[in-house]
N, C-alpha and C positions, 0 to 999 in steps of 0.2 A: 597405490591407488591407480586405478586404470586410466587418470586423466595424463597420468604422466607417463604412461607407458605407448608403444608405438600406434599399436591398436585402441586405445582411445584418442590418441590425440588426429589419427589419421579418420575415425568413421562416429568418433562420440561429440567431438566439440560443439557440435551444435544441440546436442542433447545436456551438454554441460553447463551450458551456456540459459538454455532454455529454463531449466532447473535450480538455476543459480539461487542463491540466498535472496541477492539483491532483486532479479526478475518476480519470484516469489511476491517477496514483500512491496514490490511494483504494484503486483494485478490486485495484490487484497485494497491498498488504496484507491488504486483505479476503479475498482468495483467498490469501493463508498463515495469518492468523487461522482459516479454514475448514477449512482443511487440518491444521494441529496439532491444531483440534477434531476432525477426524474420524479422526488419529494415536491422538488420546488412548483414544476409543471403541474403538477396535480391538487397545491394548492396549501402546502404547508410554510410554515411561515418562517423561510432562508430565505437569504440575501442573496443578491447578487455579491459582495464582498465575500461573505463564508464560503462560498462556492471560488472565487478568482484567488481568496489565499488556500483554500485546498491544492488547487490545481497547479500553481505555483510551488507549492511545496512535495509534488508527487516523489521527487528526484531525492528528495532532503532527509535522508536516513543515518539517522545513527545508531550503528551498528551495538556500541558499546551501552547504551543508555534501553536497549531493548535486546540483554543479553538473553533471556528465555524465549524459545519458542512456541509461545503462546498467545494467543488474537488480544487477550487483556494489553498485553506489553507495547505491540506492536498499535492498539488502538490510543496510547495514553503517550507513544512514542509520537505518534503523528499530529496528535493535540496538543503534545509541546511545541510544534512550528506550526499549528494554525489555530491559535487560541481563541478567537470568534468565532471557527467552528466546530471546534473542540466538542461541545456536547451535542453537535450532528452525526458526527464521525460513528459510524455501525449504524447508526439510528433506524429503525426498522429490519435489520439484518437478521434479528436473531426471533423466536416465538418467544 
C-alpha cells in the first residue's frame, strides 16, 4: 500500500488522513447534524436536545456494528447513540 511505503508516507499523509474511513463517516454526520440545524431554523419540529445528543455523539463510531459501506448502516449506526434523534438523522437528505 503506498501509505507505507516512503513516497506516501513522505507527500500522501495528509491525503490519507483526509480520506480516512473515520473522517469520511465524520462529514456525512456533520452534514445531518447541519441539516437538522437548519430543519430546526426553518421551523420543523426538533429539539434542542436531538440536536445536543447528535452533536455530542458526532466522534462515537462504531466501526464493527456499521461493517457495510452503505449511508443505510452508517445512518442506523448513528441512531443507535442518538436515539431521540434517531428518526431525524438523513431526514430531508434524500428525494
Amino acid at each position: 500500500m503506498l501509505k507505507n511505503s516512503p513516497l506516501g508516507s513522505r507527500y500522501a499523509f495528509e491525503l490519507f488522513e483526509l480520506f480516512s474511513r473515520f473522517k469520511r463517516i465524520r462529514k456525512w454526520r456533520l452534514l445531518w447534524f447541519y441539516l437538522a440545524r437548519g430543519e430546526k431554523s426553518l421551523g420543523l419540529n426538533i429539539t434542542d436536545e436531538q440536536i445536543e445528543e447528535m452533536e455530542g455523539n458526532l466522534d462515537n463510531i462504531d466501526f464493527d456494528y456499521a461493517q457495510k459501506e452503505d449511508m443505510k448502516a452508517h445512518v442506523h449506526t448513528f441512531a443507535k447513540y442518538c436515539p431521540k434523534a434517531g428518526p431525524l438523522i438523513h431526514l430531508g437528505a434524500t428525494s
